[in-house]
C-alpha positions in Angstrom: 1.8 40.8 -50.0 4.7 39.1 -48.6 5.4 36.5 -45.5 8.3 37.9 -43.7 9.8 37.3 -40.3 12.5 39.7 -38.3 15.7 38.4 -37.7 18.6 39.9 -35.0 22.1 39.6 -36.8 24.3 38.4 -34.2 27.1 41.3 -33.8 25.4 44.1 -36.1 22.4 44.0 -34.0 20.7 44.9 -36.6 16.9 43.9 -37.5 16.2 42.8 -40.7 13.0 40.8 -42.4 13.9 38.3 -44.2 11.3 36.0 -46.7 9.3 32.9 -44.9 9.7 29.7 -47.2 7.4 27.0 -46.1 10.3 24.6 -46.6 12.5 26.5 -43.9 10.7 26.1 -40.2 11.6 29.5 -38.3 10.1 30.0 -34.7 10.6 32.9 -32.6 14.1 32.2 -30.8 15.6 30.3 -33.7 18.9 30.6 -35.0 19.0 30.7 -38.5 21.9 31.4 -41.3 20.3 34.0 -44.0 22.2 35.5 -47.0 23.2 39.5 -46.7 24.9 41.7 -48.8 28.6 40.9 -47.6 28.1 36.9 -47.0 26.1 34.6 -45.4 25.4 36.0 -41.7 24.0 34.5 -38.6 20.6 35.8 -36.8 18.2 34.5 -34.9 14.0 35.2 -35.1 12.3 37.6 -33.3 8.9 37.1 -34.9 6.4 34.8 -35.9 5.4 35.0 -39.7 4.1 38.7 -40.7 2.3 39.9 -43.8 3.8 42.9 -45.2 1.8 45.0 -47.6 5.4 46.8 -49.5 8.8 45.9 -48.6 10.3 47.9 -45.7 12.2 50.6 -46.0 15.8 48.6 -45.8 15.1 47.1 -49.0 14.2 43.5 -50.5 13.8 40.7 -47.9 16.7 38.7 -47.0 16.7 35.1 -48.0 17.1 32.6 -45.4 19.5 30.3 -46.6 18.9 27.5 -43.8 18.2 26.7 -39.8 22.0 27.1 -37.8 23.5 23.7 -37.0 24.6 22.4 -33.7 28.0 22.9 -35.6 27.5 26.3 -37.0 26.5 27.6 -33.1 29.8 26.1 -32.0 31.8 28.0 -34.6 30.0 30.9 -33.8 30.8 30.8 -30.4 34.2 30.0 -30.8 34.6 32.5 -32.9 33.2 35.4 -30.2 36.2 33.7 -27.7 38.7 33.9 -30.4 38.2 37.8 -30.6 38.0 38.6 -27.2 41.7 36.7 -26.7 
């Protein structure tokens, strides 16, 4: 069995579980940075904790890495500005 919550990556849209670690807080709403296959991405939890019987379909659970800081929200935002100018 594994503890898993769903994440939304930011511009992919995507839905992906990703491993609950004790040590890592997540509530539903939260804006966390998790580790996918081309870099570290940004998401935020759409789920309380779930116990999965298999993995999904997509594959292995995603690790996340850490909660987003104040200052990773800010570059994030920035960001979405920049590429609309």
């Amino acid at each position: 069995m594994f503890q898993a919550v769903q994440v939304k990556l930011r511009e992919l849209g995507l839905v992906v579980f990703c491993e609950a670690q004790q040590e890592i807080p997540t509530a539903i709403g939260g804006r966390v940075i998790i580790e996918f296959d081309r870099g570290d991405e940004y998401g935020e939890v759409l789920t309380d904790v779930q116990m999965l019987e298999a993995l999904p379909e997509e594959g292995p659970l995603k690790k996340i890495i850490r909660i987003a800081t104040p200052e990773d929200i800010k570059k994030i935002e920035k960001n979405k500005v920049d590429v609309k100018n």
